[in-house]
Each structure stands twice: as C-alpha cells, then as structure tokens.
NURO-790848 format. One record per residue (C-alpha): residue number from 1; residue in three letters; x, y, z negated. Coordinates in steps of 0.2 Angstrom, whole numbers, always signed. Layout:
# NURO-790848
 seq type    xx    yy    zz
 NUM  ALA     X     Y     Z
...
//
This chain:
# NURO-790848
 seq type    xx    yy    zz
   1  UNK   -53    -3   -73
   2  UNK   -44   -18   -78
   3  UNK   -39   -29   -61
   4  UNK   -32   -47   -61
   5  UNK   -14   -50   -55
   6  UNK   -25   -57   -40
   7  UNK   -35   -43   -38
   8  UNK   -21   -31   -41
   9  UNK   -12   -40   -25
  10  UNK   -29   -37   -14
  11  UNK   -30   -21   -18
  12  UNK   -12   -18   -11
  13  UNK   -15   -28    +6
  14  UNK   -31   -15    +8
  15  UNK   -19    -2    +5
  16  UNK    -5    -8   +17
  17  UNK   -16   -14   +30
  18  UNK   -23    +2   +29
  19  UNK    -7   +11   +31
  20  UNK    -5    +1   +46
  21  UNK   -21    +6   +54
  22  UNK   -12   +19   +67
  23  UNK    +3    +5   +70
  24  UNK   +16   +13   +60
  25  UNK   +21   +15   +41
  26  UNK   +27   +30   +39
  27  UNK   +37   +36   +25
  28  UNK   +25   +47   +14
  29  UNK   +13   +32   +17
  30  UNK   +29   +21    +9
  31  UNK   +33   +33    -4
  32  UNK   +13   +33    -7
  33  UNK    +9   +14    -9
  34  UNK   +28   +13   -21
  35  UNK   +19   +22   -32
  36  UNK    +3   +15   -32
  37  UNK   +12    -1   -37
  38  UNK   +21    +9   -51
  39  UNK    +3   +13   -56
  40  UNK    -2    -2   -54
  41  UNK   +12   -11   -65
  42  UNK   +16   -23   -52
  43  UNK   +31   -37   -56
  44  UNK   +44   -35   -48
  45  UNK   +41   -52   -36
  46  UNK   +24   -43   -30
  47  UNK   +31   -26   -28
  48  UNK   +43   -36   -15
  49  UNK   +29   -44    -7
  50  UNK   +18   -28    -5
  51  UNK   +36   -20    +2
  52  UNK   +33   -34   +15
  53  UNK   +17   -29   +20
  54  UNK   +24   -12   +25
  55  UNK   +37   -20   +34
  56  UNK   +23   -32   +43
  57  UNK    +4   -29   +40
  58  UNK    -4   -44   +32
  59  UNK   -14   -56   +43
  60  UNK   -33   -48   +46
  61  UNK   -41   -64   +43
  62  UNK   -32   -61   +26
  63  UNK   -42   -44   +22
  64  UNK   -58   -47   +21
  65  UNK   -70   -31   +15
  66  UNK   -84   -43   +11
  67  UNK   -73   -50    -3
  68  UNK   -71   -37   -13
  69  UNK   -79   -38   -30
  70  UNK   -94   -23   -28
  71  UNK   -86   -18   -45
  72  UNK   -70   -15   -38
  73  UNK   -78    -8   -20
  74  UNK   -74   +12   -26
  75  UNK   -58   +10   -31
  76  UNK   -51    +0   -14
  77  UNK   -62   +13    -5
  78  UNK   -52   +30   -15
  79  UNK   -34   +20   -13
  80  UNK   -36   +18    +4
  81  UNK   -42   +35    +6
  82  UNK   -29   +42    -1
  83  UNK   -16   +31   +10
  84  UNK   -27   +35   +25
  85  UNK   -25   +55   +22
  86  UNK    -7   +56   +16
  87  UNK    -2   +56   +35
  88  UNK   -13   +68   +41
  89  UNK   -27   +57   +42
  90  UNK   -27   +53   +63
  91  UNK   -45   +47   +73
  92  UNK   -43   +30   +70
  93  UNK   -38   +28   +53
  94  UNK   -55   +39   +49
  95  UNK   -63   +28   +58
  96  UNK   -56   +13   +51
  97  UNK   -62   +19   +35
  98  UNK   -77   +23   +39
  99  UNK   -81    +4   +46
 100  UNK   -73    -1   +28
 101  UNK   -85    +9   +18
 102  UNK   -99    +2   +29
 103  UNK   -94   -15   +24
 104  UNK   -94   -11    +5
 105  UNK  -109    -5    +8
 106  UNK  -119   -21   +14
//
C-alpha cells in the first residue's frame, strides 16, 4: 500500500503512542518501531521526529482513530499490533487496542 509522507508520519504517531500505552518505551518496542521506519523509508528529518515520540508520546488530541483513511484502518490496526505484543503484550495495551479497533470499526 502506497501512504503519503503525511500518512506515513500518522501511522508512526499510532505506533508510538501505542508503544506508550503502559507508560514506558521499552527497548524491543524502540528497536521495533526503528525498523518499521526503515520499512517504511522514512527521511532522515522524520525518523528523528518519530525518535521523539519515543522519547515523549505525541499529544492525544493529535491521534485521532476517527481520522484514519478506512483504506489504511488494517494496516495501523496490524502495526500497532505488532508494537503492542513485542513487550509481552500487558492488560492495558490489549485493551487499548481493542477500543482502537472499535474506533476503526464505526
């Protein structure tokens, strides 16, 4: 799927406020999302600003599950899986997940 340089950029604050979701970054979730942006081919500007989120979660009002294109909705939905159970997966992030595929459901 091709993405935009925008919609690259919020797929990767899904991703980091989902590695957020218990509080703490760790480094498998780090090593996990560095990757996604090699993936991704991110510039070297935005893999800088997504290394930022992991220092400091974007703002809430700034991820917004409503706003995702519903082409796009399974793909943030399997990245942020994927961030959410590199960890070992914890309560709340499964919960957090499971509100975010609610919302890409309405």
């Amino acid at each position: 799927m091709d993405l935009t340089t925008a919609q690259r950029m919020n797929l990767m604050k899904f991703v980091c406020s989902f590695a957020w979701t218990d509080l703490k970054v760790t480094q498998i979730e780090r090593d996990l999302v560095m990757r996604i942006v090699g993936r991704l081919a991110l510039t070297e500007k935005e893999a800088r600003q997504v290394a930022r989120w992991l220092d400091v979660p974007p703002l809430e009002d700034e991820v917004d599950p409503t706003e995702v294109p519903v082409a796009h909705r399974q793909l943030f939905h399997t990245i942020a899986e994927m961030v959410v159970k590199s960890d070992g997966e914890v309560p709340v992030e499964r919960e957090a997940l499971r509100v975010f595929r609610d919302l890409l459901d309405a």
